[in-house]
C-alpha positions, -999 to +999 in steps of 0.1 A: +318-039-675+299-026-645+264-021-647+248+006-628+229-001-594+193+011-592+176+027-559+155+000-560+186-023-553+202-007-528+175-002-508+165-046-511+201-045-498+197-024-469+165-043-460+182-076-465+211-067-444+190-055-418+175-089-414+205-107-413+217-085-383+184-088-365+185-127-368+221-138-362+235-100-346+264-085-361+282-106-386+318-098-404+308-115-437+281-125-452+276-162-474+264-165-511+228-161-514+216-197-529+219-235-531+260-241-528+264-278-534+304-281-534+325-268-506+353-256-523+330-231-548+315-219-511+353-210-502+368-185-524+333-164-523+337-165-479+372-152-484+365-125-508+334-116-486+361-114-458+387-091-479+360-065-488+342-064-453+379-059-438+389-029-465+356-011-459+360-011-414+399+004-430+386+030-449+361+041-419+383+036-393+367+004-377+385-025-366+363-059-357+331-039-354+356-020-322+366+020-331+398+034-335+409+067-328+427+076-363+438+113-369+408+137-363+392+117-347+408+120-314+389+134-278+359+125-301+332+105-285+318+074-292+286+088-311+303+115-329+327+090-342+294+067-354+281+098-370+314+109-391+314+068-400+282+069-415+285+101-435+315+086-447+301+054-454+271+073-474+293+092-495+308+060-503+279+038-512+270+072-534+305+072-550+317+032-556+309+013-586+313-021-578+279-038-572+295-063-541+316-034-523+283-015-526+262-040-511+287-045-484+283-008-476+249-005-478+248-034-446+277-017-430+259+013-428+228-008-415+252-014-386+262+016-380+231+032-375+220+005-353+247+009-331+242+047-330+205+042-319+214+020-294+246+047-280+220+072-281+189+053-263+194+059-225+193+034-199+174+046-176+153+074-172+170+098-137+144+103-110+147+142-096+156+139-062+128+134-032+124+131+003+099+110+030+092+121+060+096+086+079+069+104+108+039+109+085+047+094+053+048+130+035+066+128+001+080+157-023+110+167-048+138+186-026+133+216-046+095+217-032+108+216+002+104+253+011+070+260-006+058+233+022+033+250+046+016+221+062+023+210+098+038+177+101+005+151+109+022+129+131+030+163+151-005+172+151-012+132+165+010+142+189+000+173+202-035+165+200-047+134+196-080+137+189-112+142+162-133+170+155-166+153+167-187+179+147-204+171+110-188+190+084-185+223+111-187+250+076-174+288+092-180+300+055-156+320+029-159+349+044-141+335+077-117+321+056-111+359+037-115+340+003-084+325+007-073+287+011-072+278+043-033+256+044-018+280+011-034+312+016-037+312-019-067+335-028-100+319-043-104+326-080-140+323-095-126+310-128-129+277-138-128+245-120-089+248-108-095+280-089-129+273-072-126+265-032-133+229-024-146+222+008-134+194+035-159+175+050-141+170+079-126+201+087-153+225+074-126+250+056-122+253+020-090+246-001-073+258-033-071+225-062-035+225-048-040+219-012-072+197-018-070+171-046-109+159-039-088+126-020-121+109-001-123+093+035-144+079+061-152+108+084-153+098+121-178+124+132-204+108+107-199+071+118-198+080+154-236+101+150-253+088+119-234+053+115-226+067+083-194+049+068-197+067+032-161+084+020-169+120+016-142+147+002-113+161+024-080+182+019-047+165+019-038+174+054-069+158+069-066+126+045-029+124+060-044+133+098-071+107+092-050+079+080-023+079+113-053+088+133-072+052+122-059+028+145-061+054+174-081+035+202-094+076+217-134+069+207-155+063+237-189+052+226-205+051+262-202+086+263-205+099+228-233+080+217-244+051+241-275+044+219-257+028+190-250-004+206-290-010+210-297+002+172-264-015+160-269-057+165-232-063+158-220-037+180-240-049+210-222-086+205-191-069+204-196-048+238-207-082+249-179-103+241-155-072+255-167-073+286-162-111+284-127-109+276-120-089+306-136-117+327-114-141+311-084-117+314-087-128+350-078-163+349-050-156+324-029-139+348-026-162+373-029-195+353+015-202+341+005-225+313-017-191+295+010-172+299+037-202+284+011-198+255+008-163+253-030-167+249-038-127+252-011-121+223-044-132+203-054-098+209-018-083+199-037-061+167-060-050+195-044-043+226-066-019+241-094-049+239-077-066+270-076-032+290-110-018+285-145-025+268-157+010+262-131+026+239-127+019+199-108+024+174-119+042+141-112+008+124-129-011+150-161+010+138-153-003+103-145-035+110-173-039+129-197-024+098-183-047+078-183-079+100-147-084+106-147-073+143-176-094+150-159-125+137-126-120+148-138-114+186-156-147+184-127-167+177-108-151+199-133-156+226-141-192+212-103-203+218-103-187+254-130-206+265-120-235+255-086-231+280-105-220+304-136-246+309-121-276+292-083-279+289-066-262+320-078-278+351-064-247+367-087-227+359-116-250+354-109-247+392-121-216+396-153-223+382-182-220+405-212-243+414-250-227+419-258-223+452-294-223+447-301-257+423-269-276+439-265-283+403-228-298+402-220-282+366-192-257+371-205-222+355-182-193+346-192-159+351-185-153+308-213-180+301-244-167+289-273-166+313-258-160+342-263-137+370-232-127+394-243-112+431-234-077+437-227-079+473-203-111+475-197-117+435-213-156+434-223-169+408-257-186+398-276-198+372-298-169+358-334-191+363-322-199+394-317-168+400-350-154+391-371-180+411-351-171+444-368-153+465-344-153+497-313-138+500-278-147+485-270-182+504-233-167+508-246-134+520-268-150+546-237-170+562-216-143+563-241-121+578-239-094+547-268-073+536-280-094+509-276-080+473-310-071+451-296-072+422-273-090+396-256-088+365-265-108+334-235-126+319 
């Protein structure tokens, strides 16, 4: 006689099956639970194991764990066929007797489901659709592309390739009408979201929409106060700023000559410029510096090798933070080296003092120096100093002699 199957039972089943199926995947049949010491007792159970599992995929409409399409079920899908299995299989495990078909059920069921959570579980989650404006690195979703009001930065580069040299130049709401000064959106005195937010570089105020409190090193600061602390801007100037960076458009000579006597580092640097140029000069007509592309050590900087008084707002950083310095000196370090010791080119065009007869060859980029204004020789700076007749090469030449010199 069949005894009745508790809850209890059913649901040790369904946990057991779902163990099995985690640990080996999806099996057909299931062995006798405990110790089977003959092989032909282990036999008949395996077979009748196989006869039930194969009746029960019949009766749902499943053939080796792969679906059929019986009557009603076709133009179905997949998941819809998974759900009409396992009510099926439920109302089966509710209705059968047998404690071994039940148990069978119970894992089949266990499958089911699993399969139908996996069916159901996307793969991959669809991005909306974007673009990128390749110019000025602009991003936004395609349906956001006619609620965009901003100029293009790069045009802006472009057009106008320059910085507003002012500190934080502030016009004031009232110039502004309350409004935001890229959206037009009008100013709110709410809450946080709708209060104006001011851009340190520009000096308007923005909505929370057109200014997301984004910081950056503000050139007008660094060029007046050597200030190099990010302060707030708008999205537009942070994009502005960023192509702007490696712009070589700041002349310190003129905008504020006085930094390179406060500033140590920037002094060196000036220094070692203006050396580079010197050394510029036996570069272009010496072939083996060109077969090693010696000035392609200043590829990163090229504007280094055509001038001595323009920067770069990253020069100004690097040079705050000691890269510049350092980088300059090796730079400068390897071009001596060609010049005075390994090209006898150019060692050539060395010159000899004058005024000591000394027979060391000096170069006008060696430090204490002095070069003659009138005929461009070069002496030794004490030399120099202790003179007190005219330039030796002036004199034969019959030049007005030069009064006074440059220090190398």
């Amino acid at each position: 006689m069949n005894r009745q199957i508790s809850n209890n039972e059913v649901e040790d089943s369904f946990n057991y099956s779902k163990t099995i199926i985690n640990s080996i995947g999806v099996p057909c049949c299931y062995p006798t639970v405990g110790d089977v010491d003959d092989d032909e007792c282990y036999r008949p159970a395996l077979s009748t194991s196989v006869e039930i599992s194969q009746e029960i995929d019949a009766e749902l409409g499943l053939s080796e764990n792969h679906f059929s399409r019986p009557e009603g079920y076709f133009g179905f899908s997949t998941s819809e066929e998974l759900k009409m299995a396992i009510g099926n299989c439920e109302e089966m495990i509710k209705s059968d007797v047998d404690y071994t078909r039940k148990k069978h059920l119970v894992a089949k069921l266990v499958q089911l489901k699993l399969k139908l959570q996996e069916i159901q579980r996307p793969a991959y989650k669809p991005l909306p659709e974007w673009y990128h404006c390749i110019n000025c690195g602009f991003k936004c979703h395609s349906k956001c592309l006619n609620l965009i009001t901003r100029i293009c930065a790069s045009t802006k580069v472009l057009d106008k390739c320059s910085y507003e040299l002012s500190i934080c130049p502030v016009l004031g709401l009232s110039q502004q009408k309350f409004r935001c000064a890229e959206c037009k959106r009008k100013f709110i005195f709410k809450n946080d979201m709708c209060l104006p937010r001011l851009c340190d570089y520009s000096g308007l105020f923005y909505c929370s929409y057109c200014h997301w409190n984004s910081v950056s090193i503000i050139p007008s600061r660094v060029i007046h106060n050597w200030d190099f602390e990010p302060q707030k801007v708008c999205r537009a100037s942070l994009q502005y700023l960023r192509l702007m960076v490696k712009k070589p458009i700041l002349n310190l000579e003129s905008l504020n000559p006085t930094l390179f006597a406060l500033v140590t580092d920037l002094g060196q640097i000036k220094k070692l410029r203006e050396d580079i140029l010197l050394m510029k000069q036996y570069f272009v007509t010496c072939h083996i510096a060109q077969d090693q592309k010696l000035l392609l050590l200043l590829r990163d900087r090229q504007h280094f090798v055509e001038g001595a008084t323009i920067y770069s707002l990253q020069d100004l950083i690097d040079a705050s933070s000691g890269k510049l310095l350092e980088y300059l000196e090796g730079v400068v370090e390897a071009f001596t080296l060609h010049i005075t010791k390994e090209c006898q080119g150019c060692r050539g065009k060395g010159f000899i003092c004058e005024l000591c007869k000394s027979e060391d060859v000096i170069f006008p980029f060696e430090p204490r120096t002095d070069v003659c204004q009138t005929c461009s020789s070069l002496f030794h700076q004490d030399c120099h100093l202790r003179w007190k007749g005219p330039c030796p090469k002036c004199a034969r030449k019959g030049r007005v002699p030069s009064a006074a010199s440059d220090q190398s």
